[in-house]
N, C-alpha and C positions, 0 to 999 in steps of 0.2 A: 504493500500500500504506500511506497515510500511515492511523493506527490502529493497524497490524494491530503483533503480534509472534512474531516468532520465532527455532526455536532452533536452530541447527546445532550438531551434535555432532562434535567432533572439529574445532572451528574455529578451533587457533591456527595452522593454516600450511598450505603447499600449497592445496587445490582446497576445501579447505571455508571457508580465509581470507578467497581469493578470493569464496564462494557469501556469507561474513558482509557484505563490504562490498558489493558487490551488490544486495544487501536490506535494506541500509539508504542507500542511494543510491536506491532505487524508492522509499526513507520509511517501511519498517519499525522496530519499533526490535529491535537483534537480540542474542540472547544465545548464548556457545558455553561449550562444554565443551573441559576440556584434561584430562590427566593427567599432564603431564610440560609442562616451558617455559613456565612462569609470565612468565617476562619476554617473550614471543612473542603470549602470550595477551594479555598489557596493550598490546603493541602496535596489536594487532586492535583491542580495546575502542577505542583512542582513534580508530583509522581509523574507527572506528563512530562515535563521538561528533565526529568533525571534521566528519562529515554535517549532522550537528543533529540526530542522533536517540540516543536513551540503548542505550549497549552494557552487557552484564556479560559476566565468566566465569566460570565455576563449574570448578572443581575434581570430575573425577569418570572416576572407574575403570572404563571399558567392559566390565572383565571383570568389577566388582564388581556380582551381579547387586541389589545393594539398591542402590546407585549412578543406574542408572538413573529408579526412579520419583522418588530423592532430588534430583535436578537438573530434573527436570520440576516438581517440588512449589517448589523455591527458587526456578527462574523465573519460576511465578507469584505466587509473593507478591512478588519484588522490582518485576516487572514489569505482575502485573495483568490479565495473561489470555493466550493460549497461541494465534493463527491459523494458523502454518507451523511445522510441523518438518521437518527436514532431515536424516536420519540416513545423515551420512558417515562418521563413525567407522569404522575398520577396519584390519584389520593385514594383510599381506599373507607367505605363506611359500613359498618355491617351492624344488622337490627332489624328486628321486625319490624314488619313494610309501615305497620300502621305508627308508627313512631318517627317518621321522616317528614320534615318539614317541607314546605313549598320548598325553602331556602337551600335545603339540605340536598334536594334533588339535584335543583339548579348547581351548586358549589360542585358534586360530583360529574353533571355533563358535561361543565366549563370547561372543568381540569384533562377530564378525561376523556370528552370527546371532542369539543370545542375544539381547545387548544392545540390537537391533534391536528385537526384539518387547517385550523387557519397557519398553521408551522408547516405543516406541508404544503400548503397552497404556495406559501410566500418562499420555499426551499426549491420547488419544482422549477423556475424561473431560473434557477442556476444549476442546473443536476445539469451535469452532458449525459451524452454517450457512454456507459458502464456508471452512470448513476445507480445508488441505492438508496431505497428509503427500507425500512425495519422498524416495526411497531413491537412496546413490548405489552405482550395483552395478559391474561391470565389462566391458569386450570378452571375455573371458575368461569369460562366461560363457553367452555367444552360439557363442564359435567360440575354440578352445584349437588354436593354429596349431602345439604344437610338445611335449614330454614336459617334466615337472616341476608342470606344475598341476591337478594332482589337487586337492589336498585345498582351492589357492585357491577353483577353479573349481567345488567342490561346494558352497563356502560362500557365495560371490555368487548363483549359481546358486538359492538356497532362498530367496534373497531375491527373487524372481522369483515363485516360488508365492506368499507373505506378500504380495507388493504386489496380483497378482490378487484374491486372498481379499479385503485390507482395503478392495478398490474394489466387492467388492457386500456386503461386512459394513457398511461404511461411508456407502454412493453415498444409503442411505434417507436420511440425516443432510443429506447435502448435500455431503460431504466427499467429495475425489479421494484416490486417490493412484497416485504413476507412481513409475517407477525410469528413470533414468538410465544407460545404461553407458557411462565414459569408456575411449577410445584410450589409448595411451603419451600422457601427461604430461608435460610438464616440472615436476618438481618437486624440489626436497632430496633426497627420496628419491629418485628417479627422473631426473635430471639430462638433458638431451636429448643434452650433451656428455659424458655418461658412457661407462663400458667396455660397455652393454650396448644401447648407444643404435641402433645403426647399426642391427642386425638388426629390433629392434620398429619401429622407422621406415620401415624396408623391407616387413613387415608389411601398413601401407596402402595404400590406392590413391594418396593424397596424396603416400606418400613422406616424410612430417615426422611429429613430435610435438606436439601440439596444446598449446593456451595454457590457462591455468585460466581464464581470462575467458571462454574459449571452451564450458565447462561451464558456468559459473557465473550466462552469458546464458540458458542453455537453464533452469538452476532457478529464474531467475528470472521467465522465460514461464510457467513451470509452476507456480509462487505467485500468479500475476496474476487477475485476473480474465477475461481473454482465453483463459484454458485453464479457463473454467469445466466444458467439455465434452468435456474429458480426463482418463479414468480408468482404470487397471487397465492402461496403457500403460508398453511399451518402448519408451525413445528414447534412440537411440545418437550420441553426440558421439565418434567412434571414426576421424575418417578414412578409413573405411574400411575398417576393420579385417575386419569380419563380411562384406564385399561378396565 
């Protein structure tokens, strides 16, 4: 990937950290988005830059729907041109249905599906020829093993249509793009030693919580050129979850 650049959103921690230095380990040079943890963000930058290749972060609001085309516009002028996006950013709410606000709805489309389009809308514009776009979506929207994920599982879920459409809106260009759904995580959020651990982990066929390395391998197959002739694809890094 040495040339290429790209931007993962939502890359100061967990799974999209892991997907920043990743791609810039393959020789990317890679730029994220945060909205919150500035000091977490600068961390990533420099894990970016101990590669030898140039990291930024950009400051930007997933719900703020100007935000979006504003973080695709600063990466490329800082960085000069735009090959992989990566749209992880996403917030996750889980609860019975009847306990979600108007607001609450709203707040989960914004981030999660909103933000999705209008970041690829405004990235599409600079993707050449062996562009990639890569959505990261969730097991949750394959296979909802249990009540409380409505409103997650509707909003992963529509990212699943978006990535089909943008593989024949797109494929004339030259450009892929696939979604991802990850297993239980270890993550901050998500902790494997956490109180909610045991049952998601029971969940897979594996039995465990997968590793962000473990996602981060697969988006990086899927930026390479080796998946030139992978598009409009579901691939699940889940354990097992959907089996």
């Amino acid at each position: 990937m040495n040339g290429k650049v790209a931007l993962v959103t939502g890359g100061s921690r967990g799974i999209g950290a892991a997907i920043a230095v990743e791609l810039a380990n393959a020789g990317a040079d890679v730029a994220i988005t945060y909205v919150r943890g500035e000091e977490a963000a600068r961390e990533v930058v420099a894990k970016i830059e101990a590669t030898g290749r140039r990291g930024l972060a950009v400051r930007a609001d997933a719900a703020d729907p100007a935000a979006a085309a504003g973080a695709v516009t600063e990466v490329v002028a800082a960085l000069g041109r735009l090959d992989i996006l990566v749209n992880n950013v996403g917030v996750g709410m889980i609860g019975p249905m009847e306990d979600f606000s108007a607001e609450s709805v709203q707040q989960v489309m914004d981030v999660n599906v909103r933000s999705v389009f209008l970041t690829t809308q405004a990235a599409s514009a600079h993707l050449g020829r062996g562009g990639r776009i890569i959505t990261i979506g969730s097991c949750m929207a394959q296979r909802v093993p249990g009540p409380g994920g409505t409103l997650y599982a509707m909003s992963k879920a529509a990212l699943v249509g978006l990535t089909k459409a943008l593989a024949r809106e797109l494929g004339g260009r030259g450009i892929t793009a696939n979604i991802v759904h990850p297993g239980p995580v270890d993550t901050d959020m998500n902790p494997a030693d956490g109180p909610y651990a045991e049952p998601q982990a029971a969940m897979t066929a594996l039995g465990r919580y997968g590793r962000t390395g473990e996602i981060a391998s697969m988006v990086r197959y899927l930026a390479s050129a080796e998946a030139s002739y992978v598009t409009g694809s579901e691939l699940s890094v889940d354990g097992g979850h959907a089996a």
